[in-house]
C-alpha positions as CSV (number, residue, x, y, z in Angstrom):
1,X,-31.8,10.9,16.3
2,X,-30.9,14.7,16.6
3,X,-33.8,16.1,15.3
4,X,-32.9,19.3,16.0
5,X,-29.7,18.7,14.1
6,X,-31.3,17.0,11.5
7,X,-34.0,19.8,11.1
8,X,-30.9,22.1,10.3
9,X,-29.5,20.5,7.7
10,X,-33.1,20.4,5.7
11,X,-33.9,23.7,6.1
12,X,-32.1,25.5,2.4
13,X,-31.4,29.0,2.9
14,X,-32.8,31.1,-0.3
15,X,-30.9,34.6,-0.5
16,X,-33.1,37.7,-2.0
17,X,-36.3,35.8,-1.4
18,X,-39.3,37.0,-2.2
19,X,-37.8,40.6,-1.7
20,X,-34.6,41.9,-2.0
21,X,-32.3,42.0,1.4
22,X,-35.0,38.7,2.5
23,X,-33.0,35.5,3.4
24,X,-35.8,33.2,3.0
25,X,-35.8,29.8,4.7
26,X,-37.0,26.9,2.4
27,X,-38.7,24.1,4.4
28,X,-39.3,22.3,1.3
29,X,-36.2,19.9,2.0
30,X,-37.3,19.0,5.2
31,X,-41.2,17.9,3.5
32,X,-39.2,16.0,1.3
33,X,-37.2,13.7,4.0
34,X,-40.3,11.5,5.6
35,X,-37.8,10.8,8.9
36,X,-37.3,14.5,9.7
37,X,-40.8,15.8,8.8
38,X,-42.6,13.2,11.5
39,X,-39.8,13.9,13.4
40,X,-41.8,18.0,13.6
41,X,-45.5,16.7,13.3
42,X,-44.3,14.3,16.3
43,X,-41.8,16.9,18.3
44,X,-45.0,19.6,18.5
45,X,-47.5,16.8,19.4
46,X,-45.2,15.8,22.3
47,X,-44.0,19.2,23.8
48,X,-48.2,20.2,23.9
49,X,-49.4,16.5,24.7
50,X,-52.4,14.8,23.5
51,X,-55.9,15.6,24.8
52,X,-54.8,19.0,25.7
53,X,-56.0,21.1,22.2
54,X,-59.5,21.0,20.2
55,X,-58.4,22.9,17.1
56,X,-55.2,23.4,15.1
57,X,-54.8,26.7,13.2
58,X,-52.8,26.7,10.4
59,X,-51.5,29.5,8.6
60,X,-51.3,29.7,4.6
61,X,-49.5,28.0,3.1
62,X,-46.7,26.5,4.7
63,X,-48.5,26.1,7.7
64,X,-51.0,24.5,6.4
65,X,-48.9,21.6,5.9
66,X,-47.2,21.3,8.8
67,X,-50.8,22.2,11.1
68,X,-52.7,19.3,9.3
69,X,-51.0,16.2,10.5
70,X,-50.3,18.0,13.7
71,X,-54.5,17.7,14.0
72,X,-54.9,14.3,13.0
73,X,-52.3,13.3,15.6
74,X,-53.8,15.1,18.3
75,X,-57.6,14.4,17.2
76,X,-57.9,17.4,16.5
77,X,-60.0,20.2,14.1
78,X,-58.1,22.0,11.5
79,X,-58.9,25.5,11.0
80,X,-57.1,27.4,8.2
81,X,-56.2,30.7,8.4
82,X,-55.9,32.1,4.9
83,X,-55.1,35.4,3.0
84,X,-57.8,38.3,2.2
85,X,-60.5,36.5,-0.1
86,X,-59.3,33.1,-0.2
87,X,-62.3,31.7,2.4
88,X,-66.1,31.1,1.3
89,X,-67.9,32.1,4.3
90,X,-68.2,34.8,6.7
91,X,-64.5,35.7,8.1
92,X,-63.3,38.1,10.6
93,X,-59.7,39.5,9.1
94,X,-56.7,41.1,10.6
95,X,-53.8,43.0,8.8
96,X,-50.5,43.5,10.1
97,X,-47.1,43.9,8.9
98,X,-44.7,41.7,7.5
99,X,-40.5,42.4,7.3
100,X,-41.6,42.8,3.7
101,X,-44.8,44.4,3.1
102,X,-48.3,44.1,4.5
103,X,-50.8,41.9,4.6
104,X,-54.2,40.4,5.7
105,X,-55.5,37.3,7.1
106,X,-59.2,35.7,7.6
107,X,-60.6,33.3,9.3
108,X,-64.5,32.1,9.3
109,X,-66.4,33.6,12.0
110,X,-67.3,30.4,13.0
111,X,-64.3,27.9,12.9
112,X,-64.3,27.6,16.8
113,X,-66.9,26.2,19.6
114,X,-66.8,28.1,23.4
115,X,-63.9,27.6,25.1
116,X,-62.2,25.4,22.3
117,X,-58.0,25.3,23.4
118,X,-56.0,26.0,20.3
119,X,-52.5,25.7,18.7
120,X,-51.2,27.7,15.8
121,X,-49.2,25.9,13.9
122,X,-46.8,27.7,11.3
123,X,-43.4,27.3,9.7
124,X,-41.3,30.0,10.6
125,X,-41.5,33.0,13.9
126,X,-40.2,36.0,12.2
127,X,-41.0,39.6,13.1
128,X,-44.2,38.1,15.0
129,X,-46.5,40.2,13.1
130,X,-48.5,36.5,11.5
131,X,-48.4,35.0,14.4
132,X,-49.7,37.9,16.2
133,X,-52.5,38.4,14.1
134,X,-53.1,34.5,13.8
135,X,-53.9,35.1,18.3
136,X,-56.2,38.1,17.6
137,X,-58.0,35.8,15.0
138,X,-58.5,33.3,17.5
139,X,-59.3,35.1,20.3
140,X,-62.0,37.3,18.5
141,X,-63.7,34.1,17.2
142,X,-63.7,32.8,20.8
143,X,-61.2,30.5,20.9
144,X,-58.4,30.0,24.1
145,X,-54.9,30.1,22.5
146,X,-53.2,27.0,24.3
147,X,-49.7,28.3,22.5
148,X,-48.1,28.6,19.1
149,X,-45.5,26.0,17.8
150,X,-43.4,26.8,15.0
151,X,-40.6,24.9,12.8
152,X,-38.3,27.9,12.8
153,X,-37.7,30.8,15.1
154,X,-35.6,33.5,13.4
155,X,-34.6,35.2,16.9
156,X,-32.8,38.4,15.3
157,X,-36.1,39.6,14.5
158,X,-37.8,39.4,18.1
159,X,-41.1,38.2,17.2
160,X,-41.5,36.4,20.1
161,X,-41.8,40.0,22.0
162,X,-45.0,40.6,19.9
163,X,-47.0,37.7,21.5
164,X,-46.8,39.0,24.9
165,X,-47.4,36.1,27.4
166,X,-48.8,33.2,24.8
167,X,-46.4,30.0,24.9
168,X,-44.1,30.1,21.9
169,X,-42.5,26.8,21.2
170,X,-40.0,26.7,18.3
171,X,-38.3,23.4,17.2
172,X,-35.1,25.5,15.9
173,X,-34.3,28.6,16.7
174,X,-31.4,31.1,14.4
């Protein structure tokens, strides 16, 4: 199987999306096909290997879905990471910019153990300013970011330069 290929051709590009001048990339496709979706959840498992992370982050709300198998494969925790006001607890938050807007995230203050090895897990690498916040998240609650592995890596946008020296792995990159 070419996952990579097959990836591709279940990814539905959605012009003017949620913003003028915003090509957004619909993953919804690729959820829907049950051979290409483990083909991800099995593809990140395999490039980090099991034993090697304690907790999955997942970022709302695509990467939520992807993250949560990802965890159960690697027998591993889940830890959300979810938008300003959305978690019950005591969070530590962290805004940064998105290609089209601003926004904030949160995470609870205490979602990791000392020394716990992480992955974020999220659809799409755009501008890097998520992901970016997703590693201060993590690092402030104490975790050690083992890498970040995404479904999508929209290159043009260089988001990769905003993580400085954390291990990006993207299953597609445009």
């Amino acid at each position: 199987m070419d996952l990579d290929k097959l990836i591709q051709e279940r990814i539905r590009d959605v012009d003017d999306y949620p913003k003028p001048g915003v090509l957004f990339k619909d993953i919804t496709p690729l959820l829907a096909d049950h051979v290409a979706f483990a083909g991800v959840v099995d593809a990140i498992v395999n490039h980090h290997g099991r034993g090697t992370i304690d907790k999955i982050v997942g970022i709302e709300a695509r990467g939520f879905i992807i993250a949560a198998p990802v965890a159960y494969h690697f027998g591993a925790g889940f830890v959300p990471v979810r938008k300003k006001g959305k978690l019950p607890s005591r969070t530590h938050e962290e805004t940064y910019d998105l290609e089209y807007g601003t926004e904030t995230i949160e995470m609870h203050v205490d979602a990791f153990g000392p020394g716990d090895r992480v992955l974020i897990v999220d659809d799409v690498l755009a501008t890097g300013g998520t992901a970016r916040a997703a590693v201060d998240l993590v690092r402030r609650g104490g975790g050690e970011v083992a890498g970040i592995s995404v479904l999508i890596e929209l290159s043009f946008l260089q988001g990769r330069q905003r993580l400085g020296n954390v291990d990006v792995h993207s299953l597609v990159t445009v």
